[in-house]
mmCIF file of the C-alpha atoms, coordinates in Angstrom:
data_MODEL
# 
_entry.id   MODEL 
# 
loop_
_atom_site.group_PDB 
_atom_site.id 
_atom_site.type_symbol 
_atom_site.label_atom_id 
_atom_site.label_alt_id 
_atom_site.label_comp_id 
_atom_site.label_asym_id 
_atom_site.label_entity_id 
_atom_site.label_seq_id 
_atom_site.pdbx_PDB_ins_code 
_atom_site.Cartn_x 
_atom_site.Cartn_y 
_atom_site.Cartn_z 
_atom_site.occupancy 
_atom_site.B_iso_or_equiv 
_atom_site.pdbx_formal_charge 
_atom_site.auth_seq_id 
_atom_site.auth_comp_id 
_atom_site.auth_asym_id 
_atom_site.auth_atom_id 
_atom_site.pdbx_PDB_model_num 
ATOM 1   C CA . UNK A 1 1   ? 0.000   0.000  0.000  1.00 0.00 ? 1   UNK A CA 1 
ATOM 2   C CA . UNK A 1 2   ? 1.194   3.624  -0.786 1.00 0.00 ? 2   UNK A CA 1 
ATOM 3   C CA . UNK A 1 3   ? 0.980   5.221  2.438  1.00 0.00 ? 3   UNK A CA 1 
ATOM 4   C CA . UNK A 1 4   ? 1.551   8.850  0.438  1.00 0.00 ? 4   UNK A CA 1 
ATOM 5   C CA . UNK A 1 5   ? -1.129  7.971  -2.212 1.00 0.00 ? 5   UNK A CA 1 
ATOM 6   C CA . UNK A 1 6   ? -3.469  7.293  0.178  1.00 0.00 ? 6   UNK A CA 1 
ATOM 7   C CA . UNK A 1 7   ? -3.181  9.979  2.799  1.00 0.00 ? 7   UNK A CA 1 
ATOM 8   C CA . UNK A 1 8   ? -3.303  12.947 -0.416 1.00 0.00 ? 8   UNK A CA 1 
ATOM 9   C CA . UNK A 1 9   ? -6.549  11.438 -1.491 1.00 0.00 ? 9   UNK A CA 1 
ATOM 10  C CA . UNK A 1 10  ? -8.225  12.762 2.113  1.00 0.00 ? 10  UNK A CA 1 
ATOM 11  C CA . UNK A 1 11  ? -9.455  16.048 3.084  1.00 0.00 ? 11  UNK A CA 1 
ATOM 12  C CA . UNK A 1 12  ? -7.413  15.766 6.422  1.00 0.00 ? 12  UNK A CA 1 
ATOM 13  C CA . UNK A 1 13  ? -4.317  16.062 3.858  1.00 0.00 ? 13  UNK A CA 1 
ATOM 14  C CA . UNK A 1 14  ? -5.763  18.164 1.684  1.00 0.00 ? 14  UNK A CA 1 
ATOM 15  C CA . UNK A 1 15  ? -3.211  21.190 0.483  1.00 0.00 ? 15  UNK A CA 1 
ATOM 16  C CA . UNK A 1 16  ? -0.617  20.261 1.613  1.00 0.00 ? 16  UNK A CA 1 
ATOM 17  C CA . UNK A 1 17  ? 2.752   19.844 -0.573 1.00 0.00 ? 17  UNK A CA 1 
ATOM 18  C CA . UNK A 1 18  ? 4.632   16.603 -1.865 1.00 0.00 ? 18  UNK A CA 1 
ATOM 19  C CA . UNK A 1 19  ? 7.166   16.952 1.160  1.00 0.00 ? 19  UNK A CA 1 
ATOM 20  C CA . UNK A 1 20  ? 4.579   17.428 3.458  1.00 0.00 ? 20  UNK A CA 1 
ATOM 21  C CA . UNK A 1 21  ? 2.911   14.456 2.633  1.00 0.00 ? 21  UNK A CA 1 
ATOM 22  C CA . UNK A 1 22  ? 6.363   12.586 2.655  1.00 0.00 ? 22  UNK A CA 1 
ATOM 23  C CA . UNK A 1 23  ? 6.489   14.089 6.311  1.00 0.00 ? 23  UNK A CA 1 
ATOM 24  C CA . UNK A 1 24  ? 3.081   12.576 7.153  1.00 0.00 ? 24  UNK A CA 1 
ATOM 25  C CA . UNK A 1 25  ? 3.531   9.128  6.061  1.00 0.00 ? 25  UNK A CA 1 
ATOM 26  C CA . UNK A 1 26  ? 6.870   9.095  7.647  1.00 0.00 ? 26  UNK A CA 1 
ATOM 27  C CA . UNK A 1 27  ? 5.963   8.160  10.902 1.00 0.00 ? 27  UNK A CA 1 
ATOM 28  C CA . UNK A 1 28  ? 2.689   6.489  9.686  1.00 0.00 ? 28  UNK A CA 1 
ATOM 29  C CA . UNK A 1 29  ? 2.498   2.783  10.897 1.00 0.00 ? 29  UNK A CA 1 
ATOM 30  C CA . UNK A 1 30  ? -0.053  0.174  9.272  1.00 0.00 ? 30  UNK A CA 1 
ATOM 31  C CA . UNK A 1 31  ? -2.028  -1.654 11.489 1.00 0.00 ? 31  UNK A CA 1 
ATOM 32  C CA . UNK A 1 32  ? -4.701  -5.177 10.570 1.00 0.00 ? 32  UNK A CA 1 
ATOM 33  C CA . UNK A 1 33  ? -7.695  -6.528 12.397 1.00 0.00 ? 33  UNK A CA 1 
ATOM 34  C CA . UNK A 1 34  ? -10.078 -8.976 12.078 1.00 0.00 ? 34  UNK A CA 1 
ATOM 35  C CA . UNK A 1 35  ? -13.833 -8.554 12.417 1.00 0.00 ? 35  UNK A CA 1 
ATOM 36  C CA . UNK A 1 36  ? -14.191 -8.238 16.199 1.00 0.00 ? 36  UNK A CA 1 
ATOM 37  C CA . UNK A 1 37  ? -10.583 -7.113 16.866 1.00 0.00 ? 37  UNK A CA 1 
ATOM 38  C CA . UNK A 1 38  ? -10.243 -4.137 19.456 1.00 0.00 ? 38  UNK A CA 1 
ATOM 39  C CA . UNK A 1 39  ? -8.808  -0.913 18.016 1.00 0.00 ? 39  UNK A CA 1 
ATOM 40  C CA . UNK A 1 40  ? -8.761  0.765  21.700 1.00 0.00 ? 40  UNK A CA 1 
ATOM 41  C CA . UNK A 1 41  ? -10.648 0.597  24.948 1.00 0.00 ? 41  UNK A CA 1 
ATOM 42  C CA . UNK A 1 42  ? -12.496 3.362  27.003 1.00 0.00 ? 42  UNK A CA 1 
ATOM 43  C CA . UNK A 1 43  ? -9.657  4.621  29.384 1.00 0.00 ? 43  UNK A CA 1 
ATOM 44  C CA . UNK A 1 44  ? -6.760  3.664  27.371 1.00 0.00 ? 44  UNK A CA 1 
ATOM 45  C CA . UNK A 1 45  ? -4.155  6.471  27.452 1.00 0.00 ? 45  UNK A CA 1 
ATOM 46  C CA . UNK A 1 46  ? -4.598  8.312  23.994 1.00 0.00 ? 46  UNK A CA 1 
ATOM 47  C CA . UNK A 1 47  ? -0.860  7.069  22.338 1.00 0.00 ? 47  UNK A CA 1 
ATOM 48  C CA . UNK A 1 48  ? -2.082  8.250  18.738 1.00 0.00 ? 48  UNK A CA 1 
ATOM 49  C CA . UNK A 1 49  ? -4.890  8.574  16.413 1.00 0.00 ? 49  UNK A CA 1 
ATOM 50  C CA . UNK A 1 50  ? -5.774  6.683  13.822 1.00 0.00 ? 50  UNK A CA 1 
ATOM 51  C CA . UNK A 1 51  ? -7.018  6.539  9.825  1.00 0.00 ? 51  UNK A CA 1 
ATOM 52  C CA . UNK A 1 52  ? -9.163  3.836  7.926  1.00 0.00 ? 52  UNK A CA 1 
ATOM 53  C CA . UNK A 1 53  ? -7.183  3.322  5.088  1.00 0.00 ? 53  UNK A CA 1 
ATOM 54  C CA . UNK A 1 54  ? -9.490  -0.040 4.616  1.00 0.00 ? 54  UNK A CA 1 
ATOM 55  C CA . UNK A 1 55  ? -12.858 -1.233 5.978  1.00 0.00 ? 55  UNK A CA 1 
ATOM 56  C CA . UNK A 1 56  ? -15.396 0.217  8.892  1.00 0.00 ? 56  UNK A CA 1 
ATOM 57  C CA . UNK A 1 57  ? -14.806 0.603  12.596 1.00 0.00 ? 57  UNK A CA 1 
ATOM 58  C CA . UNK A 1 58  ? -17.492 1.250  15.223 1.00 0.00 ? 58  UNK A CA 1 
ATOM 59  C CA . UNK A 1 59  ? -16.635 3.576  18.161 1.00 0.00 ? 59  UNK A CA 1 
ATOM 60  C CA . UNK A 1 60  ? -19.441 3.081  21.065 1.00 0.00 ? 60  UNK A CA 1 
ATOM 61  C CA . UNK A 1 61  ? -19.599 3.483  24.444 1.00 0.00 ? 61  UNK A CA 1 
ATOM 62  C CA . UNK A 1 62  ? -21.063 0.694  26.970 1.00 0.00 ? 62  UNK A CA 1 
ATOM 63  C CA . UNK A 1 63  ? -24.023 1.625  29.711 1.00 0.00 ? 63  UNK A CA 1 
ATOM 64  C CA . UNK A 1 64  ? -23.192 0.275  33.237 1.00 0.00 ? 64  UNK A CA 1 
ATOM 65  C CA . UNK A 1 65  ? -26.001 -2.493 32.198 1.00 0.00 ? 65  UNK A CA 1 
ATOM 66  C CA . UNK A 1 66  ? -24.035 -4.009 29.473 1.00 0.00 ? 66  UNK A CA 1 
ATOM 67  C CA . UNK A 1 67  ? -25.994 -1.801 27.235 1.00 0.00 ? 67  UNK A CA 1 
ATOM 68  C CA . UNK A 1 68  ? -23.980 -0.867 23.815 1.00 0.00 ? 68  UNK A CA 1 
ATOM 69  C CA . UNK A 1 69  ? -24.223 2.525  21.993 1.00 0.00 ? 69  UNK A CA 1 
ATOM 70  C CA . UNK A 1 70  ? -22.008 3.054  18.618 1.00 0.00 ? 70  UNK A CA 1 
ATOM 71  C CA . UNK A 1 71  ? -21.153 6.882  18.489 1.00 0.00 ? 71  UNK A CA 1 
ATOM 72  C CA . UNK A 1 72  ? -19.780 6.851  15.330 1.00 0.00 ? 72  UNK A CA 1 
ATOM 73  C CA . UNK A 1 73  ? -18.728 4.256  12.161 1.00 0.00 ? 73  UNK A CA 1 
ATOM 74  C CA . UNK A 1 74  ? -15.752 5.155  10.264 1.00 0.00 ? 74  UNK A CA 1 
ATOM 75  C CA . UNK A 1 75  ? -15.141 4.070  6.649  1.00 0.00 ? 75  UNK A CA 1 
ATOM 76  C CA . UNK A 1 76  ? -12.085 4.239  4.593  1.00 0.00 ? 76  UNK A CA 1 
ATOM 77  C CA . UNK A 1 77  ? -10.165 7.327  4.588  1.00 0.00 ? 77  UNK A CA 1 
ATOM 78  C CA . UNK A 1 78  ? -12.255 8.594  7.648  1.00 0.00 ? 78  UNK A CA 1 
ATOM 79  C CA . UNK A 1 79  ? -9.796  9.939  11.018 1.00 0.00 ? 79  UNK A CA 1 
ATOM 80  C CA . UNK A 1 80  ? -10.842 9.325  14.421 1.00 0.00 ? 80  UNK A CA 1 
ATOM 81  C CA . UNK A 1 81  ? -9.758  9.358  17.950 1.00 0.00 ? 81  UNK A CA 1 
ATOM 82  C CA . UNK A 1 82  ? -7.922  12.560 17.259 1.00 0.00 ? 82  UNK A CA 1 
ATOM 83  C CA . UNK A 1 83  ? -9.300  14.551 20.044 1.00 0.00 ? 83  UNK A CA 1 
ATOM 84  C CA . UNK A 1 84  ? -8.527  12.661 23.065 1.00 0.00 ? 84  UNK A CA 1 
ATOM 85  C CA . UNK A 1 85  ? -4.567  12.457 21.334 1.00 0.00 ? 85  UNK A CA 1 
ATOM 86  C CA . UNK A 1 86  ? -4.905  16.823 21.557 1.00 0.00 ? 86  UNK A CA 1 
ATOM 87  C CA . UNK A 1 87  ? -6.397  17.120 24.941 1.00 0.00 ? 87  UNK A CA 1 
ATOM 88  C CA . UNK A 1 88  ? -3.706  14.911 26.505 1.00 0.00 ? 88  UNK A CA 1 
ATOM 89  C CA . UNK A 1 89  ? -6.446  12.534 28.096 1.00 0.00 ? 89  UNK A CA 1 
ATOM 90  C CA . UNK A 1 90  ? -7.314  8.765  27.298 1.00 0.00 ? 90  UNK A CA 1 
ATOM 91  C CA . UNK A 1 91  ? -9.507  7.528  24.740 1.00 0.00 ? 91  UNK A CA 1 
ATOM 92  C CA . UNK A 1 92  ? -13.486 8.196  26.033 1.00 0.00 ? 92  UNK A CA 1 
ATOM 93  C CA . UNK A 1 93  ? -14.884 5.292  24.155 1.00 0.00 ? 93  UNK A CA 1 
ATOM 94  C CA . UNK A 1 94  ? -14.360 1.674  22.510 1.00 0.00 ? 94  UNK A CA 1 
ATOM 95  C CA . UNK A 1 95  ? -13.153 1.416  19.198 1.00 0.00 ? 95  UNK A CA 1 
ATOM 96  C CA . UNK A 1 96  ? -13.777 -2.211 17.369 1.00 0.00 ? 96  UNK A CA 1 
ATOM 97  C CA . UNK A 1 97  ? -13.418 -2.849 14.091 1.00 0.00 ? 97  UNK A CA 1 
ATOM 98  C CA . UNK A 1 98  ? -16.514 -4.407 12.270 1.00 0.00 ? 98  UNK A CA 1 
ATOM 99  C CA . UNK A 1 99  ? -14.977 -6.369 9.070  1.00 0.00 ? 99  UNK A CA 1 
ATOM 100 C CA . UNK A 1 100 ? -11.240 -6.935 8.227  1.00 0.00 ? 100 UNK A CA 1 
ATOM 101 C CA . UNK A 1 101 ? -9.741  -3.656 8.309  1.00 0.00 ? 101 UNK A CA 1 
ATOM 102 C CA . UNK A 1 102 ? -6.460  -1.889 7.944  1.00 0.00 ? 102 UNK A CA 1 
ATOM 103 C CA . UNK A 1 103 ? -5.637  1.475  9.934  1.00 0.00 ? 103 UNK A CA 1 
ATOM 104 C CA . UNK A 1 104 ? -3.173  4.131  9.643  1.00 0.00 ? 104 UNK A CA 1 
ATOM 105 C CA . UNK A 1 105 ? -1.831  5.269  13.067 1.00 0.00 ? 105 UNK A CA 1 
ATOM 106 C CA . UNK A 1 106 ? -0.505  8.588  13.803 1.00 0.00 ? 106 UNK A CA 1 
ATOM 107 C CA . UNK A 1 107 ? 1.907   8.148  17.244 1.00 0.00 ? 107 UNK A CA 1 
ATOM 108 C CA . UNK A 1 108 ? 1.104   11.387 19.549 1.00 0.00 ? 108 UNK A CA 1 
ATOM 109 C CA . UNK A 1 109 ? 4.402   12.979 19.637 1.00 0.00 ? 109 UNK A CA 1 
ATOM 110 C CA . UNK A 1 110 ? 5.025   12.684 15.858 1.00 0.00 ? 110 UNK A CA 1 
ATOM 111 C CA . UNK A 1 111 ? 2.743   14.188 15.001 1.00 0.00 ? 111 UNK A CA 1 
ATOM 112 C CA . UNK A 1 112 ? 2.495   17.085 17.194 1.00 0.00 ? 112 UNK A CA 1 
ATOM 113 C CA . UNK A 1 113 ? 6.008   17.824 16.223 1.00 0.00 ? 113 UNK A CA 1 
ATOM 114 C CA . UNK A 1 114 ? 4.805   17.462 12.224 1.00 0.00 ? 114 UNK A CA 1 
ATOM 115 C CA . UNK A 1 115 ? 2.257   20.418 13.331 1.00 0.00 ? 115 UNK A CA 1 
ATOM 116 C CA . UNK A 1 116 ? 4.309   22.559 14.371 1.00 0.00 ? 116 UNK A CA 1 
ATOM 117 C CA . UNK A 1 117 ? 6.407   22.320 11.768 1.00 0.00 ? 117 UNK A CA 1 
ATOM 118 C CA . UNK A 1 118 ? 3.840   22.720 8.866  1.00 0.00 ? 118 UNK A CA 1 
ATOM 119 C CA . UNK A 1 119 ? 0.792   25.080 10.155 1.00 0.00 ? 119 UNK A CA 1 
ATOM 120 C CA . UNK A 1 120 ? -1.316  23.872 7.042  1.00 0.00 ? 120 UNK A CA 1 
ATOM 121 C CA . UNK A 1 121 ? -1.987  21.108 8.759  1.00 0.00 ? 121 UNK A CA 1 
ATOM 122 C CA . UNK A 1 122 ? -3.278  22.121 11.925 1.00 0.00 ? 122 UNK A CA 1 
ATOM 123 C CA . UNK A 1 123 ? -5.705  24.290 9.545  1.00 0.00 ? 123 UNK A CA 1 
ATOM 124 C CA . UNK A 1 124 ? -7.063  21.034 8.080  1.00 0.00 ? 124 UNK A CA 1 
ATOM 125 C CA . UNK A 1 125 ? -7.687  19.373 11.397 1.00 0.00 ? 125 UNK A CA 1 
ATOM 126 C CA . UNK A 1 126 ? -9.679  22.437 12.620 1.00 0.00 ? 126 UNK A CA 1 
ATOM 127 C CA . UNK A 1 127 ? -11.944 21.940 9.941  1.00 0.00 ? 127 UNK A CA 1 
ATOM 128 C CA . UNK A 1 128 ? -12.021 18.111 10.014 1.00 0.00 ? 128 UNK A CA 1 
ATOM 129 C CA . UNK A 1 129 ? -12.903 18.340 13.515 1.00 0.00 ? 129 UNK A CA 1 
ATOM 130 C CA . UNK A 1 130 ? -15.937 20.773 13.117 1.00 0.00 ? 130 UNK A CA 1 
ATOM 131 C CA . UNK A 1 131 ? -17.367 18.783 10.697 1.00 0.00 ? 131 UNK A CA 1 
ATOM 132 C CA . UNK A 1 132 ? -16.796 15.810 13.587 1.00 0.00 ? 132 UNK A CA 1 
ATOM 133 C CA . UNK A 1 133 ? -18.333 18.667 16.228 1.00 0.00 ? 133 UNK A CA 1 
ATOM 134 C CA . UNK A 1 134 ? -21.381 18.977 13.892 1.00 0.00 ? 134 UNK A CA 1 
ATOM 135 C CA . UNK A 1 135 ? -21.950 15.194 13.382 1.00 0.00 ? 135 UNK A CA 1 
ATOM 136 C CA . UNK A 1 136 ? -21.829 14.690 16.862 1.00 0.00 ? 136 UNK A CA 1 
ATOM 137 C CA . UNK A 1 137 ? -24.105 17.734 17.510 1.00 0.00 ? 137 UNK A CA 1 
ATOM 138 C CA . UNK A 1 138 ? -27.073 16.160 15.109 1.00 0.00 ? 138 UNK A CA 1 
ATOM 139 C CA . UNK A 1 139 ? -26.704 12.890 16.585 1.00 0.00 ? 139 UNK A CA 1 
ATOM 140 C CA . UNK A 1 140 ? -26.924 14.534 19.793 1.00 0.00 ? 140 UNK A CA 1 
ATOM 141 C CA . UNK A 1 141 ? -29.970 16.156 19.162 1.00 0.00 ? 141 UNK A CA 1 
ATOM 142 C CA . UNK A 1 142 ? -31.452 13.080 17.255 1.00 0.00 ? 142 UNK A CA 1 
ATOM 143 C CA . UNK A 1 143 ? -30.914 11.201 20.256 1.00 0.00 ? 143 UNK A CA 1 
ATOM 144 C CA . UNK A 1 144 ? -32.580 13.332 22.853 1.00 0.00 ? 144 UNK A CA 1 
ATOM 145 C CA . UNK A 1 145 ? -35.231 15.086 20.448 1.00 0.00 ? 145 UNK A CA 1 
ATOM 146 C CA . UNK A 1 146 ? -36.162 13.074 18.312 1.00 0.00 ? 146 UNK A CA 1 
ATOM 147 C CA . UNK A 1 147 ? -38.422 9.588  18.664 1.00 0.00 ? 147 UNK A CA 1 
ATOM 148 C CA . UNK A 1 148 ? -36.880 6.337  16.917 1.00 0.00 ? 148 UNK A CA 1 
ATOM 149 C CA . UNK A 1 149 ? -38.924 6.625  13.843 1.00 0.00 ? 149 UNK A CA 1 
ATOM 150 C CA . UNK A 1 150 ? -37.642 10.223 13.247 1.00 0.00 ? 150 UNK A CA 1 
ATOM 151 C CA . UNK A 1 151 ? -33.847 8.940  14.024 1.00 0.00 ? 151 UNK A CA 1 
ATOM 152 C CA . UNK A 1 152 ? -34.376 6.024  11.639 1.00 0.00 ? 152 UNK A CA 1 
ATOM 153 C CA . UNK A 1 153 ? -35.702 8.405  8.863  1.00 0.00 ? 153 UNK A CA 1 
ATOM 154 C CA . UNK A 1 154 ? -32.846 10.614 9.160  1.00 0.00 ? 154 UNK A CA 1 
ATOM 155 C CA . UNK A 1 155 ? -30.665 7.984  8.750  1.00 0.00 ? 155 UNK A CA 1 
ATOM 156 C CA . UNK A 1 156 ? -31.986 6.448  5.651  1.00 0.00 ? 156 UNK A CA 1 
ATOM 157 C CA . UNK A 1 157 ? -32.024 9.989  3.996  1.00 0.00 ? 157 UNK A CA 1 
ATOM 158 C CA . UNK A 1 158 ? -28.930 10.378 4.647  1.00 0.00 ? 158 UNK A CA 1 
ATOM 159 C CA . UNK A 1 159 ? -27.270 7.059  3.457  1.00 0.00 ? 159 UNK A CA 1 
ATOM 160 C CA . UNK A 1 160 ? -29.286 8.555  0.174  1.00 0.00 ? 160 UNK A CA 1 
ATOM 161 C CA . UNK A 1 161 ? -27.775 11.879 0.351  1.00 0.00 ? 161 UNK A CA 1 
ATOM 162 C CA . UNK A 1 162 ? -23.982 10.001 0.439  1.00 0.00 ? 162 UNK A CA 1 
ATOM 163 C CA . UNK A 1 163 ? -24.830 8.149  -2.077 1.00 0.00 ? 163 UNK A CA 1 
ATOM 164 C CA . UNK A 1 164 ? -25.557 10.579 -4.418 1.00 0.00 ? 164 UNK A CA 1 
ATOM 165 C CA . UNK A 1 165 ? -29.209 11.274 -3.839 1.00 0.00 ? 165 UNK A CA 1 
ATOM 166 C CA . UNK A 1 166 ? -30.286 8.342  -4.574 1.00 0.00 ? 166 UNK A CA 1 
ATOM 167 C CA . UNK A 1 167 ? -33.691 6.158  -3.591 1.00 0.00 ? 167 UNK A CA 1 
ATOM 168 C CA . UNK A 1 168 ? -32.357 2.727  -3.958 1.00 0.00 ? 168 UNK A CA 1 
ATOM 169 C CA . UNK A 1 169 ? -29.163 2.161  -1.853 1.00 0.00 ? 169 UNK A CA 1 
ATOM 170 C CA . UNK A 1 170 ? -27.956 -0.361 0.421  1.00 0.00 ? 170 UNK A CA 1 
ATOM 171 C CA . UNK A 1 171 ? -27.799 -0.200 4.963  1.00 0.00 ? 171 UNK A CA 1 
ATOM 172 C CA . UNK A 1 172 ? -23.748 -0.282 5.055  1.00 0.00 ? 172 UNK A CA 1 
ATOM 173 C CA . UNK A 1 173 ? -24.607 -1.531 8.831  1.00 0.00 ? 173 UNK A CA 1 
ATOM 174 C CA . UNK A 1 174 ? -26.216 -4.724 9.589  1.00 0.00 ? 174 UNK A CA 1 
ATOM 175 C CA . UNK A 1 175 ? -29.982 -3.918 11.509 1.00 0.00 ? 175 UNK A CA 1 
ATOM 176 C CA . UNK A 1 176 ? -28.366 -4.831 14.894 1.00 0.00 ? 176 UNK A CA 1 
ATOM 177 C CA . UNK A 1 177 ? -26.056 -2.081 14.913 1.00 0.00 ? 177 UNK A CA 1 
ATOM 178 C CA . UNK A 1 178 ? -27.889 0.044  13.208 1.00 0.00 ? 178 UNK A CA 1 
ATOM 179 C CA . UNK A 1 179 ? -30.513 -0.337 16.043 1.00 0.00 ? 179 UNK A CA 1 
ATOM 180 C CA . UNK A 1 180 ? -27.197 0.435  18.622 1.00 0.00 ? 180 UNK A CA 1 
ATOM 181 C CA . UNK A 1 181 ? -26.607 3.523  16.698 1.00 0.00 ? 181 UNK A CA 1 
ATOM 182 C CA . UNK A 1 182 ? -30.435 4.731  16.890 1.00 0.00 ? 182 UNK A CA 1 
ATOM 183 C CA . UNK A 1 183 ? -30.480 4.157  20.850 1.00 0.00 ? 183 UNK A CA 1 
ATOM 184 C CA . UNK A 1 184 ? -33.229 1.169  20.277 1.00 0.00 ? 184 UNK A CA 1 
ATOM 185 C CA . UNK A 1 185 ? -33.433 -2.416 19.849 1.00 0.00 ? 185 UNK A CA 1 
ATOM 186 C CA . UNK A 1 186 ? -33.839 -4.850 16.918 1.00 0.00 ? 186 UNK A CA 1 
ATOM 187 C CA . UNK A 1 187 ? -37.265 -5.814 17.797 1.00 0.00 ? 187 UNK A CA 1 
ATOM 188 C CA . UNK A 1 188 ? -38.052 -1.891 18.095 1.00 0.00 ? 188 UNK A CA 1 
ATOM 189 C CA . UNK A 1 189 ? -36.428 -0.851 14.793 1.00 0.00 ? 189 UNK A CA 1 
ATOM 190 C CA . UNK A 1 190 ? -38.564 -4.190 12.978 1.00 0.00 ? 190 UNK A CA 1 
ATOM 191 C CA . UNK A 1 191 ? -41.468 -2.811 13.992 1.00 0.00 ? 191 UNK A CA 1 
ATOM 192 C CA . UNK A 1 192 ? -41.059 0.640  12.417 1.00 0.00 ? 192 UNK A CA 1 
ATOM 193 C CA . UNK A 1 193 ? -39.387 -0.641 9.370  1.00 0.00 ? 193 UNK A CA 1 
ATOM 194 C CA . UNK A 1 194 ? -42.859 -2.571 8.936  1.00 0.00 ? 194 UNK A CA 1 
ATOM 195 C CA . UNK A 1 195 ? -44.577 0.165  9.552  1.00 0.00 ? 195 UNK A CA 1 
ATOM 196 C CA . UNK A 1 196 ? -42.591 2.668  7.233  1.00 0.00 ? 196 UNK A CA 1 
ATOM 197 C CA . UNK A 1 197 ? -43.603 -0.336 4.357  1.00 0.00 ? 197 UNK A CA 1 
ATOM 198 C CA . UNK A 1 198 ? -47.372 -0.005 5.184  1.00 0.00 ? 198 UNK A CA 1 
ATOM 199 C CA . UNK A 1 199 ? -47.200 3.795  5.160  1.00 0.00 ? 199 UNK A CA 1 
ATOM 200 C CA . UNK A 1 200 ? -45.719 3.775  1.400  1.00 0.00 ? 200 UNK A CA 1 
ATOM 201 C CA . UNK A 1 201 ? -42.534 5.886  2.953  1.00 0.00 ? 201 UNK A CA 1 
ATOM 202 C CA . UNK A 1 202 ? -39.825 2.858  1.742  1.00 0.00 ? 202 UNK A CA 1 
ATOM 203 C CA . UNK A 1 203 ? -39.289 -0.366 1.312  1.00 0.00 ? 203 UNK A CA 1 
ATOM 204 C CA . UNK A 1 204 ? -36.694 -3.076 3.228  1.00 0.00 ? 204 UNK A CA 1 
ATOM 205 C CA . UNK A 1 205 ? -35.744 -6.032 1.751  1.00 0.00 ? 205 UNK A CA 1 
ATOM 206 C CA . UNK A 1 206 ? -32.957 -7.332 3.942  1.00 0.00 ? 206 UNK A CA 1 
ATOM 207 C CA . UNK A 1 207 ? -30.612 -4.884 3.797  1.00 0.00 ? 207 UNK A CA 1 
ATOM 208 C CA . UNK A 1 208 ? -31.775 -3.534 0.497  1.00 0.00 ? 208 UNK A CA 1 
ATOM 209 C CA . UNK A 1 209 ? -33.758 -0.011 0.903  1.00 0.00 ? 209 UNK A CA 1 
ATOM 210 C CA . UNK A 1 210 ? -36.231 1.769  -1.899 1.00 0.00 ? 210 UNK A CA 1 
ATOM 211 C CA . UNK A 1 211 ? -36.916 5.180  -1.025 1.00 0.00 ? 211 UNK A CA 1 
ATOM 212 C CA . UNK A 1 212 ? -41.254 5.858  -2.034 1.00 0.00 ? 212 UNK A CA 1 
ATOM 213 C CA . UNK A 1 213 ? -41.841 8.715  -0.511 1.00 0.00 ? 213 UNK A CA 1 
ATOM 214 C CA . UNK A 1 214 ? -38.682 11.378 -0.203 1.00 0.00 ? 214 UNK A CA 1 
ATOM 215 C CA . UNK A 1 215 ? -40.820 14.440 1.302  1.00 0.00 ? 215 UNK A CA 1 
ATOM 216 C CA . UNK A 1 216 ? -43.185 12.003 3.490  1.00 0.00 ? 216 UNK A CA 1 
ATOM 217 C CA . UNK A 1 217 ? -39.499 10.652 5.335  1.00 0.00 ? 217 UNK A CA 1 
ATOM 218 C CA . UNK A 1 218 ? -38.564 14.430 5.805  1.00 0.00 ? 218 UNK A CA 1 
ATOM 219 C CA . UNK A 1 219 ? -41.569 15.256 7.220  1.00 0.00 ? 219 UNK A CA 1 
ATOM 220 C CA . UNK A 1 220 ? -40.552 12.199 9.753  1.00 0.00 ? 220 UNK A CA 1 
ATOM 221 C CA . UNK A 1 221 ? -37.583 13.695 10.236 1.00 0.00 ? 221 UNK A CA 1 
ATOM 222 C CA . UNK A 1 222 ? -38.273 16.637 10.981 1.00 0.00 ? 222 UNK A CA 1 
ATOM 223 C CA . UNK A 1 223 ? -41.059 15.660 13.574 1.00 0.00 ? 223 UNK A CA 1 
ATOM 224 C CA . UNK A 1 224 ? -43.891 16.995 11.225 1.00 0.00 ? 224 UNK A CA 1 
ATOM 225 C CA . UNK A 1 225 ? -45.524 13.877 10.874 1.00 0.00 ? 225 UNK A CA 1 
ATOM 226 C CA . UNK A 1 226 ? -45.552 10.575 13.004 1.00 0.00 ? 226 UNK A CA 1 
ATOM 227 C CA . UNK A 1 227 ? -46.178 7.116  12.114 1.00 0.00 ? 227 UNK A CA 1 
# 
């Protein structure tokens, strides 16, 4: 794998000159795991952050009860982790990966030094971390404002919106998870998939999802209508 290639190809990068990016993948390290490996634990001291350079990883949190709640799933050529590495703290969170994956890690000190040394690139994390800030805001407020049925419609408009605006597309998530990500259950998220059928809003076929009725799974969104 070209290390360079594939760190100029993401926004994090982005601008920054050939010598730069020899800088960068310098002190770059490649790390494999399986499906089910363990990128990091909640409490771990933050040692680095890290890049999908291949696959998906979950980061989630567990409830006292055993209860599991995925923050975030990262896809190739997606960062994460890099805040906890800034603030000098641990890691706040799991990180597993959820299919063979390999990872780009970026050791702490390195890469602090790299900063310093080229301010460019502290420019591009500031903005790839407010885009982070405002992900985590929406899910945030989809969490605690919204009901599950809103949450789940937001989510299926935008896996259209990434792919292009589509109305056929595919969950990249299996139903279990995505139910972890929504803050409900399998059984829960069934039972308003069903329902979103009967209503004429979209259609599930395994993983498979048809969009029917674009403005009626805004209006569930946004809390205008209910099912």
């Amino acid at each position: 794998m070209n290390i360079k290639n594939s760190l100029s190809r993401v926004d994090l990068f982005n601008g920054l000159s050939s010598g730069q990016l020899d800088d960068v993948a310098r002190i770059v390290s490649l790390r494999k795991y399986n499906n089910g490996d363990i990128v990091f634990l909640d409490g771990d001291a933050a040692v680095g952050f890290y890049m999908v350079a291949g696959g998906r990883v979950k980061v989630y949190k567990v409830s006292p009860d055993g209860k599991e709640q995925i923050m975030h799933i990262f896809g190739t050529g997606q960062p994460f982790a890099e805040v906890p590495v800034f603030a000098g703290s641990h890691y706040p969170a799991n990180a597993e990966a959820m299919e063979s994956s390999t990872l780009f890690f970026f050791p702490k000190k390195e890469f602090i030094r790299l900063i310093h040394e080229n301010p460019s690139l502290a420019m591009n994390m500031l903005a790839s971390l407010s885009q982070r800030l405002k992900h985590f805001s929406n899910l945030v407020e989809a969490l605690s404002l919204k009901e599950v049925p809103g949450r789940l419609a937001s989510y299926l408009l935008y896996l259209s919106d990434r792919n292009g605006s589509i109305d056929e597309f595919g969950l990249d998530i299996t139903k279990a998870q995505l139910a972890s990500f929504l803050g409900t259950i399998p059984e829960t998220l069934s039972r308003i998939f069903a329902k979103m059928g009967s209503r004429e809003l979209a259609r599930i076929d395994g993983p498979h999802i048809v969009i029917l009725d674009r403005e009626g799974l805004e209006d569930l969104a946004e809390g205008e209508s209910k099912l």
